[in-house]
Rosetta silent file (secondary structure, phi, psi, omega in degrees, C-alpha in Angstrom):
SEQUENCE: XXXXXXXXXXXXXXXXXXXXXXXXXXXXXXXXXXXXXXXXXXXXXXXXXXXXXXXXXXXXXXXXXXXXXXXXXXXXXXXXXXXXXXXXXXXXXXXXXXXXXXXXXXXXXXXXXXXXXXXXXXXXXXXXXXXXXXXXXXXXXXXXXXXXXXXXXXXXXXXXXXXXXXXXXXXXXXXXXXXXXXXXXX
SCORE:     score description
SCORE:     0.000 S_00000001
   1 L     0.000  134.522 -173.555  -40.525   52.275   26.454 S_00000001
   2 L  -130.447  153.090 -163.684  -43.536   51.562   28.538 S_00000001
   3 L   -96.983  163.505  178.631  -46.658   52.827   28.796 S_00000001
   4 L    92.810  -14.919 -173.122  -46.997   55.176   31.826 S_00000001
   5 L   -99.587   35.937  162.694  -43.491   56.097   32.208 S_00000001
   6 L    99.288   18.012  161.493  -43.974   59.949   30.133 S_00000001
   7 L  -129.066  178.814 -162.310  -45.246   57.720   26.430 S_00000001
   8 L   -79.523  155.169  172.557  -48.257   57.587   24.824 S_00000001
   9 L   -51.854 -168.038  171.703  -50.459   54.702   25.123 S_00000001
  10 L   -95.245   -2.213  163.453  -50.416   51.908   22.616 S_00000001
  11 L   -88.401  -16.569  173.309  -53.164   53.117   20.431 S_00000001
  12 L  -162.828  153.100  165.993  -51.672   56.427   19.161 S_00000001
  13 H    83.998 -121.919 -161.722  -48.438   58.839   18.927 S_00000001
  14 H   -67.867  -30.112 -155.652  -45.259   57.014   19.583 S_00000001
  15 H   -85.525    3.560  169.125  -46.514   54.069   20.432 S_00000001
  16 L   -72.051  -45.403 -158.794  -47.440   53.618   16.409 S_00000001
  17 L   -51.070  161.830 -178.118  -43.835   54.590   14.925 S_00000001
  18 L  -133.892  144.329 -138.161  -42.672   51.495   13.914 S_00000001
  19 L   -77.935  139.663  167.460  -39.757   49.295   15.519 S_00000001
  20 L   -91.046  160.621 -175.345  -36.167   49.174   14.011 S_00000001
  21 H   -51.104  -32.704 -148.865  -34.120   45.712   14.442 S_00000001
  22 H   -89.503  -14.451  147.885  -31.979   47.019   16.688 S_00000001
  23 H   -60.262  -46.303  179.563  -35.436   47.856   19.166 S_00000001
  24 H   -54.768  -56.061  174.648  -36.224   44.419   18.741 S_00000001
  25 H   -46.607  -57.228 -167.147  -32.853   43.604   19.796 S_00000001
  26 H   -88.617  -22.716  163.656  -32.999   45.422   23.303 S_00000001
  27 H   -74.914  -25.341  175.643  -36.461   44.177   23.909 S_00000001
  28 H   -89.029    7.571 -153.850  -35.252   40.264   23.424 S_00000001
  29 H  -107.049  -58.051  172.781  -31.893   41.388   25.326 S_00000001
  30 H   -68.377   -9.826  172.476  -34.329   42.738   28.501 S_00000001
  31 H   -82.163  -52.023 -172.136  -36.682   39.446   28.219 S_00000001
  32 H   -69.101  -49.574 -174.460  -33.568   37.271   28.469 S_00000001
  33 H   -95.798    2.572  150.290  -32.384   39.076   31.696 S_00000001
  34 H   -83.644  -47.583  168.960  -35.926   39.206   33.119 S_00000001
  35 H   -42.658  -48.366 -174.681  -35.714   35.174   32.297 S_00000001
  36 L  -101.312   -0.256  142.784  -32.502   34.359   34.153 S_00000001
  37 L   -65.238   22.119 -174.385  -33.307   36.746   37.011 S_00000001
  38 L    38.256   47.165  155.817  -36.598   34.159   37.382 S_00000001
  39 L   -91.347   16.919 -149.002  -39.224   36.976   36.676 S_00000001
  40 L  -163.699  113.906  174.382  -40.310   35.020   33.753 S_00000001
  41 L   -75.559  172.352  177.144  -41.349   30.988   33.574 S_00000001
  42 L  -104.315   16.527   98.950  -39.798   29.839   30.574 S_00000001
  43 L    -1.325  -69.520 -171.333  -43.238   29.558   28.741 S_00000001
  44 H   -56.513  -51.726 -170.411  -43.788   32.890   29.222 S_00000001
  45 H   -65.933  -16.787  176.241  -40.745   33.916   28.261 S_00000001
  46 H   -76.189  -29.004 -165.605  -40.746   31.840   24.883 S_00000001
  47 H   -94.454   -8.944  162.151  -44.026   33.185   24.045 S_00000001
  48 H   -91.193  -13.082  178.472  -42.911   36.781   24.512 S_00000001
  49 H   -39.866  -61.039 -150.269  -39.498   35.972   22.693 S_00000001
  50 H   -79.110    1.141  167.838  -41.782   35.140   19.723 S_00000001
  51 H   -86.627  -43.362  166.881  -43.927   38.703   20.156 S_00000001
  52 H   -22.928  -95.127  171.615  -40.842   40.393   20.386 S_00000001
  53 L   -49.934  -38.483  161.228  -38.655   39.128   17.443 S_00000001
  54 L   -79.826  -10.959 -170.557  -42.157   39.829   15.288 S_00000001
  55 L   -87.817  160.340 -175.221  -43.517   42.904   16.235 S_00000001
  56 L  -102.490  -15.450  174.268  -43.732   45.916   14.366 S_00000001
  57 L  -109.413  168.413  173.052  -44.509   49.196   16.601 S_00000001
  58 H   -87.819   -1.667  161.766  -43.172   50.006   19.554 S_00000001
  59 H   -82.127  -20.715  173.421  -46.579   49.438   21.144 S_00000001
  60 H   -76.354  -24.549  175.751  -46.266   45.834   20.354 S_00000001
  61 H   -51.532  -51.525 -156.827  -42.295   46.096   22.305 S_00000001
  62 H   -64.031  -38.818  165.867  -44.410   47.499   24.896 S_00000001
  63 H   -56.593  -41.532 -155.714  -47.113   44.357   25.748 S_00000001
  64 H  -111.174   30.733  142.697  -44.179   42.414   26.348 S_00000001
  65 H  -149.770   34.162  176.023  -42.442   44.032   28.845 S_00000001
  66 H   -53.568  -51.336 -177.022  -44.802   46.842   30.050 S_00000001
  67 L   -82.745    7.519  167.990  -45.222   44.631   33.659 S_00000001
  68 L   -77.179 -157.064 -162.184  -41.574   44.137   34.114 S_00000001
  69 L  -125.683  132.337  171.989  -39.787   46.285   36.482 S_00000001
  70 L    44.579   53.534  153.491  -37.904   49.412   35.071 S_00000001
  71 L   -68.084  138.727  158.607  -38.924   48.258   31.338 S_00000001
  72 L  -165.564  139.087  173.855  -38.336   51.087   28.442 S_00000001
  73 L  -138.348   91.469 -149.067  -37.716   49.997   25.001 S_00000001
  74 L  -122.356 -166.858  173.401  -37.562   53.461   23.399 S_00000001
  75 L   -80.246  144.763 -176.071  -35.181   54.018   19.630 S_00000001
  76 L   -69.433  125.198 -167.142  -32.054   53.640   19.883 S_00000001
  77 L   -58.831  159.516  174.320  -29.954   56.781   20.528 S_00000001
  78 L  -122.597  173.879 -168.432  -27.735   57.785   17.910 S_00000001
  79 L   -94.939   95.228 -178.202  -23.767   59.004   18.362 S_00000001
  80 L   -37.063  145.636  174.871  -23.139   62.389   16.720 S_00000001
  81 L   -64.495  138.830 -177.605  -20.369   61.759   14.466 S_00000001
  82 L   -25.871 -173.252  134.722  -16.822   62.009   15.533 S_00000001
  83 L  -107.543  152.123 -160.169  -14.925   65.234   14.310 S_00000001
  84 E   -87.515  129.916  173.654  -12.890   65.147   12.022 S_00000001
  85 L   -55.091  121.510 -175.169   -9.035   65.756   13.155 S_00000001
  86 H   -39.701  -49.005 -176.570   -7.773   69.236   12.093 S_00000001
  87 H   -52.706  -63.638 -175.083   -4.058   67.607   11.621 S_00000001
  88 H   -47.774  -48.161  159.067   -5.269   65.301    8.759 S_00000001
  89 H   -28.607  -52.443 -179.126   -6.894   68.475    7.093 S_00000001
  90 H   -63.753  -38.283  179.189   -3.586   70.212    7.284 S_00000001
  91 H   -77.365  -25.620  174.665   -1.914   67.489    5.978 S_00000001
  92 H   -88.243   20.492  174.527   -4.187   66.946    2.692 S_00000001
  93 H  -113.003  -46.602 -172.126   -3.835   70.549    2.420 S_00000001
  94 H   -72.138  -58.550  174.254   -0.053   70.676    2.167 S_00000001
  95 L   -26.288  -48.508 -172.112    0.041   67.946    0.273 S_00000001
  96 L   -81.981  -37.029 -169.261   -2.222   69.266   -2.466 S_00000001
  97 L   -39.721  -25.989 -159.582    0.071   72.448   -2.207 S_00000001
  98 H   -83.758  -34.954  179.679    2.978   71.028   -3.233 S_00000001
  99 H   -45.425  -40.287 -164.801    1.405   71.524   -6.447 S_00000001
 100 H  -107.604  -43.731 -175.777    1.044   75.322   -6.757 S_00000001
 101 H  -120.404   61.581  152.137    4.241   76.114   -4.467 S_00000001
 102 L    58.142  -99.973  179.500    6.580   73.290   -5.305 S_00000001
 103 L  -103.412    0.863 -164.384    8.683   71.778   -2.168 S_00000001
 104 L   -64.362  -56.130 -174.193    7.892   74.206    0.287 S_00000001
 105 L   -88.252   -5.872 -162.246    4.970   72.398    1.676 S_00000001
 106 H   -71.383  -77.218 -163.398    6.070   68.493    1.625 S_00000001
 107 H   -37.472  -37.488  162.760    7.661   68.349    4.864 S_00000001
 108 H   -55.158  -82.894 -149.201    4.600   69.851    6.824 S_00000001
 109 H   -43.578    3.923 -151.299    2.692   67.317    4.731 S_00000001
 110 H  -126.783  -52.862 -132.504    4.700   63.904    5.769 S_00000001
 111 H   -80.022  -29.887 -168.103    5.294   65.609    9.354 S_00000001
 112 H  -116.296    3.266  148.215    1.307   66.263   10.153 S_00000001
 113 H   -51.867  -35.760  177.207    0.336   63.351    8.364 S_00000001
 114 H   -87.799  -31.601  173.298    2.061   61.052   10.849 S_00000001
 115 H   -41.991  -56.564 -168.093    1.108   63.628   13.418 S_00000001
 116 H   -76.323  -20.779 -170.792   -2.601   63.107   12.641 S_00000001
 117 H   -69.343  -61.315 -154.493   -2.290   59.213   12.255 S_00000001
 118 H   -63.955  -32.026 -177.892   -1.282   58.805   15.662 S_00000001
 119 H   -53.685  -75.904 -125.999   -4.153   61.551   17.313 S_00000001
 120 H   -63.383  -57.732  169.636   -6.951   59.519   15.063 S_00000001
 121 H   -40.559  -47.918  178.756   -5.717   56.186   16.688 S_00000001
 122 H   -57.709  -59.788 -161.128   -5.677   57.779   20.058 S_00000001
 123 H   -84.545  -35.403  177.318   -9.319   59.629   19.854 S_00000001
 124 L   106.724   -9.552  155.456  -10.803   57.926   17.693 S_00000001
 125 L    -1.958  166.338 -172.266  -11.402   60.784   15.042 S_00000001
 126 E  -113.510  159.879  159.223  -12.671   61.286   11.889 S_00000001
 127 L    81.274   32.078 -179.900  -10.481   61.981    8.812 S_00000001
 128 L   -86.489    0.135  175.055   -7.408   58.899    8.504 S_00000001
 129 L  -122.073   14.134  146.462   -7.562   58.735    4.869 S_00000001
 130 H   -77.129   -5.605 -165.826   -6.722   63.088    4.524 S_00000001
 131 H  -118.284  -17.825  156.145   -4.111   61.966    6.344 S_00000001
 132 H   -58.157  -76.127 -179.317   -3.236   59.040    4.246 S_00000001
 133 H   -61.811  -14.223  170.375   -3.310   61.253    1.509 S_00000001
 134 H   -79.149  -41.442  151.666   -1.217   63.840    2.647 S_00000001
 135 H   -31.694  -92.728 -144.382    1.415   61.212    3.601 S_00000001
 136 H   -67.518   -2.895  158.378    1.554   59.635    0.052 S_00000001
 137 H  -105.284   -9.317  153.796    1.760   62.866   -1.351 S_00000001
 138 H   -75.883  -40.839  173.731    4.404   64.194    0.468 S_00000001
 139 H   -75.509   -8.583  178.968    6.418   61.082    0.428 S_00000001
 140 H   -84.953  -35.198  162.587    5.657   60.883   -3.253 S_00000001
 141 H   -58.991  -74.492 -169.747    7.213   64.709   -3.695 S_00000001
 142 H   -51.185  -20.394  175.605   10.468   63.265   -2.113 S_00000001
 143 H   -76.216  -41.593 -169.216   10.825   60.141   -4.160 S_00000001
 144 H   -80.844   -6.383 -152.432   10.260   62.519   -7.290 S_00000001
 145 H  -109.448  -23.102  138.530   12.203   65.073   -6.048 S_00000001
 146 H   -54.209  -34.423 -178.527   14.965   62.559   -5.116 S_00000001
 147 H   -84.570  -53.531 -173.968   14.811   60.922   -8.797 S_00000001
 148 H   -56.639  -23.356 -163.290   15.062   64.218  -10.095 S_00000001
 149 L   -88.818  -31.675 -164.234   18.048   65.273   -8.492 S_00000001
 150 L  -104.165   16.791  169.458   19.746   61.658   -9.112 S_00000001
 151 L  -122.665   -0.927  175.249   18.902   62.140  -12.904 S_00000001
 152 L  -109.538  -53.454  166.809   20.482   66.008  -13.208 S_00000001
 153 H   -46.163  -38.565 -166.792   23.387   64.199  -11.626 S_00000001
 154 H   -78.207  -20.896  177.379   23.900   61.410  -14.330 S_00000001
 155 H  -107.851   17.476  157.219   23.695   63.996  -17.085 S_00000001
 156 H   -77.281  -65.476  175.668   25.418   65.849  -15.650 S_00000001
 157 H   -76.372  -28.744  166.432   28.332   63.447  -14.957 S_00000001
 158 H   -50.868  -65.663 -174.459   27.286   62.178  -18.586 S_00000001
 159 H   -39.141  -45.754 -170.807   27.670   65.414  -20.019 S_00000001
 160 H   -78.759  -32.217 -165.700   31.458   66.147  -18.358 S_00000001
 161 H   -74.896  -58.512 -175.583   32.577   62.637  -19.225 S_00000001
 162 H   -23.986  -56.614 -146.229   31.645   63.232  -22.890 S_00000001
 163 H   -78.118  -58.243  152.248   32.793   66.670  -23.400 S_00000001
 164 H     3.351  -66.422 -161.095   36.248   65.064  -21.428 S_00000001
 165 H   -67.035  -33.098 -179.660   36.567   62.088  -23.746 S_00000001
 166 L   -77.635  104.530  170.996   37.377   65.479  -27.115 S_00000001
 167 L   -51.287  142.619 -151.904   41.118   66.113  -27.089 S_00000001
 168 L  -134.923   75.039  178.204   40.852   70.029  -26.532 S_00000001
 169 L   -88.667  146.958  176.603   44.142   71.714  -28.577 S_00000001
 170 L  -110.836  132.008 -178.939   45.102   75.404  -27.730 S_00000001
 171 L  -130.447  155.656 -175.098   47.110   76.443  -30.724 S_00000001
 172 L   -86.175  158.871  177.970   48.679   79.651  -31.197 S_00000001
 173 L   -34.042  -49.831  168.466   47.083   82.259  -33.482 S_00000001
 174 L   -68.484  -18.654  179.377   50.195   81.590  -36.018 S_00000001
 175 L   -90.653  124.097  162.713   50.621   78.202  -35.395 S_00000001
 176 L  -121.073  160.444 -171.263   48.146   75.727  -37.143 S_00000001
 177 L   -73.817 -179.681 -165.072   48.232   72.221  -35.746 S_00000001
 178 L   -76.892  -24.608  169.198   49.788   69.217  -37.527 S_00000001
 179 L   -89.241   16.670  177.658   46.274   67.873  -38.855 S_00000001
 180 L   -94.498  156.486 -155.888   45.070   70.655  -40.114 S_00000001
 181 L   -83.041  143.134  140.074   44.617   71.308  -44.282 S_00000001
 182 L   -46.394  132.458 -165.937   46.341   74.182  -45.462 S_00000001
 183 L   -67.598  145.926 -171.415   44.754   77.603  -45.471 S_00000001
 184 L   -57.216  139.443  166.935   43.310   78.580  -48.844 S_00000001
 185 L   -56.507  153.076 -164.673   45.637   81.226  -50.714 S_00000001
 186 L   -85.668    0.000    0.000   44.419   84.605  -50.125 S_00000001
């Protein structure tokens, strides 16, 4: 930022606001390549280094490199924040889902969970731990949903061996077997 180029002088308005590090930064970053392009003894340049690295407005950026050639030392822009990927939503949504409609949703969840991993890597995205979580809660449905199934088999196969293991006699109505007491007189 400079004065003359569309900011206010160094006595009022912008030139007051006062300088973040990262101002500082891009004013000793344009002194050092005014320095090795020789526009700058290296006197000078040490003694604006040390105005630089101290000052607190951006009118103080501005004495030391107002006479350099295409100088501006303005705030640093900022980056709107990614967005966040849709897939990863979808996937923490199925995930939580599984709750209220049982197995129905885990497969979406695992499928746009991996889906979403791979975008977020690509784009650079917002939203890799919805997508985290929709993984581990769809793969967490399938482990339980796997255990459950390999525990209704064993009692299952428990159950049949048992009830197996009880000799099972069919005796006719008139016929009582050989270990049984005699029936009480009538």
């Amino acid at each position: 930022m400079a004065v003359g180029q569309g900011y206010p002088a160094p006595g009022g308005g912008r030139g007051q606001m006062r300088a973040a590090d990262a101002d500082r930064d891009r004013a000793v970053n344009y002194l050092s390549s005014a320095y090795t392009e020789g526009r700058l003894a290296k006197d000078e340049y040490d003694s604006r280094l040390e105005v630089a690295l101290s000052a607190r407005t951006y009118a103080d950026l501005d004495q030391v490199v107002t006479d350099l050639p295409g100088a501006r030392v303005g705030p640093v822009p900022r980056r709107a924040p990614s967005p966040t990927n849709g897939l990863a939503i979808a996937s923490l949504a199925c995930g939580v889902a599984q709750f209220v409609f049982g197995p129905l949703p885990t497969i979406p969840a695992i499928v746009l969970g991996h889906v979403a991993r791979h975008q977020i890597k690509r784009t650079g995205e917002q939203g890799a731990g919805m997508a985290l979580a929709g993984l581990l809660l769809g793969w967490a449905a399938v482990a339980l949903g796997i255990l459950a199934i390999l525990g209704l088999t064993l009692l299952v196969v428990t159950h049949a061996s048992h009830a197996g293991s009880i000799p099972h006699v069919n005796v006719h109505p008139g016929l009582r077997p050989l270990h049984a007491p005699p029936p009480p007189p009538p």
